[in-house]
C-alpha positions, -999 to +999 in steps of 0.1 A: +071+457-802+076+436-776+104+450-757+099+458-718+099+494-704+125+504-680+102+520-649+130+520-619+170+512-615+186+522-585+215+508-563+211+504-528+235+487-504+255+473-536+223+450-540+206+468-579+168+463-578+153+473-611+113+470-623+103+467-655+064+467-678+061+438-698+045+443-736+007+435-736+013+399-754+021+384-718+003+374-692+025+390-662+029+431-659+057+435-642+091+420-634+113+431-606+148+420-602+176+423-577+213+417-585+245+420-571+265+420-593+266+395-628+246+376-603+206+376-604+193+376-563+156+375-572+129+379-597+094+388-590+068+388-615+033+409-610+006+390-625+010+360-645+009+321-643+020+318-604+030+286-606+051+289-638+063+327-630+074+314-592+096+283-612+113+305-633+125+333-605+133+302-583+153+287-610+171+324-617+185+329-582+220+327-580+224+325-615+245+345-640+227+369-657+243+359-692+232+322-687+198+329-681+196+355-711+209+326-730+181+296-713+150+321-720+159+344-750+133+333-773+107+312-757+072+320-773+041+312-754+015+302-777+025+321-809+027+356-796+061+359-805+076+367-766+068+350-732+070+359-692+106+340-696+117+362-727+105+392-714+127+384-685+158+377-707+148+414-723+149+431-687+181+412-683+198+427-717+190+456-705+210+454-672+243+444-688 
């Protein structure tokens, strides 16, 4: 229901760079991320709240993939039951 779709995962350079849809309860479309590794490089959201999409890739980088699963996994924005921030933690599942 509100799970994100899988549109790209490739490896280049050792860097993985995968792009995900978000459901149609949030505000942002898309969500690009590059790892290396259990480490998160960068998050881009498409669409959205800039200011609040921008704080939440800033405060990903260099992170551990698990721990930010663990800060976002559940945040609901305004009842709908998923977020930009959850939908990220859903992308990230999906890369372990």
């Amino acid at each position: 229901m509100h799970d994100v779709t899988l549109i790209s995962d490739r490896v280049e350079d050792g860097i993985r760079r995968a792009s995900f849809l978000t459901c149609d309860a949030v505000c942002s479309s898309r969500i690009d991320i590059e790892m290396d590794g259990k480490v998160i490089l960068k998050v881009q959201y498409t669409d959205g709240c800039h200011g609040n999409t921008q704080g939440v890739a800033a405060l990903c980088a260099g992170r551990n993939i698990d721990e930010v699963i663990d800060r976002l996994e559940g945040i609901d924005c305004e009842g709908r039951g998923t977020s930009c921030p959850d939908q990220l933690s859903r992308a990230l599942k999906y890369l372990k």
